[in-house]
C-alpha positions as CSV (number, residue, x, y, z in Angstrom):
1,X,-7.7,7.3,11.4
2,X,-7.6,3.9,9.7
3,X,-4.7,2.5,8.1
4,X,-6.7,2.2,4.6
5,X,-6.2,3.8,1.4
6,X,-8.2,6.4,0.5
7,X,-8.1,5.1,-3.4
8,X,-8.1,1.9,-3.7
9,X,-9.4,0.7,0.4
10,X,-6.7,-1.1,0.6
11,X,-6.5,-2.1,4.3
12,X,-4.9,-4.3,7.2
13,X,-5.7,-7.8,6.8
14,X,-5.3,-10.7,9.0
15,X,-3.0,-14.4,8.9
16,X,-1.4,-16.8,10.2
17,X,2.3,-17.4,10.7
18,X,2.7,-21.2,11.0
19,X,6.2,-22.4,12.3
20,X,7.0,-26.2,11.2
21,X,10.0,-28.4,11.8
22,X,11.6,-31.5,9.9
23,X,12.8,-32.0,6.7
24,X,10.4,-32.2,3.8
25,X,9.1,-35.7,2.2
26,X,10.5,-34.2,-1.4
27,X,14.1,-34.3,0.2
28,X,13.9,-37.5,1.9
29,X,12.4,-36.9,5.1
30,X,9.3,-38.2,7.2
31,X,7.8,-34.5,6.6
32,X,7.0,-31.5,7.9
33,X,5.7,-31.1,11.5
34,X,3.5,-27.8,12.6
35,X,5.2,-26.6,16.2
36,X,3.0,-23.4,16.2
37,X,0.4,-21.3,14.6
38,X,0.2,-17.8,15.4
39,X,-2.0,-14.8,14.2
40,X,-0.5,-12.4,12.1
41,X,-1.3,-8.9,10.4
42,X,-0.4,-7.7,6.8
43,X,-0.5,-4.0,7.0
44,X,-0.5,-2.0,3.7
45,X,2.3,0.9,2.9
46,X,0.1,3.9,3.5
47,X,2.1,7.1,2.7
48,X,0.7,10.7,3.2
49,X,1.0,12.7,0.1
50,X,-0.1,16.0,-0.9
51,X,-2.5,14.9,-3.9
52,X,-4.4,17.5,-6.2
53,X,-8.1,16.4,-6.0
54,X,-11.2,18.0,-7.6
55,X,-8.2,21.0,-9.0
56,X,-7.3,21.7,-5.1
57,X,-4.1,20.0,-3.3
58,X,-5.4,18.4,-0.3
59,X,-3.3,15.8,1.8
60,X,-4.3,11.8,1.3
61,X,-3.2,8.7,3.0
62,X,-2.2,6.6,-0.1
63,X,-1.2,2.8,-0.6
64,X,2.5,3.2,-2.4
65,X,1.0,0.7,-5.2
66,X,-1.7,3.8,-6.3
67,X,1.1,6.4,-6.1
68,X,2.9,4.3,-8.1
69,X,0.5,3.5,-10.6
70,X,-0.1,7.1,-11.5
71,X,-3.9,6.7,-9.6
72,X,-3.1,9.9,-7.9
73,X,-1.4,13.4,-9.0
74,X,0.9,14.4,-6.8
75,X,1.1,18.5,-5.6
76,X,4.6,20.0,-6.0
């Protein structure tokens, strides 16, 4: 199974995390060095939730934004 919304496709994506040192030119320094740049993932809050679908409850993996949003009806 795929961590991925079954609404909206919502899914992991992929970054950077970039690490830097020194003081910014802005607040006086000679500015900002890059130490290190490592790959990063942003991972979506999937919840599984009991969702009525088609007038039958079936379970879903959800993003929390689309049970939020009212997208879905929940079952209980």
């Amino acid at each position: 199974m795929s961590r991925a919304c079954e609404v909206c496709g919502k899914k992991t994506t992929a970054g950077r995390s970039i690490a830097r040192r020194g003081l910014p030119k802005h607040k006086g320094g000679v500015g900002l060095k890059t130490t290190g740049i490592t790959k990063r993932k942003f991972k979506p809050n999937i919840q599984r939730v009991r969702a009525i679908i088609n007038g039958g409850v079936r379970r879903v993996r959800v993003c929390t934004s689309c049970i939020r949003s009212g997208k879905i009806k929940k079952a209980g």
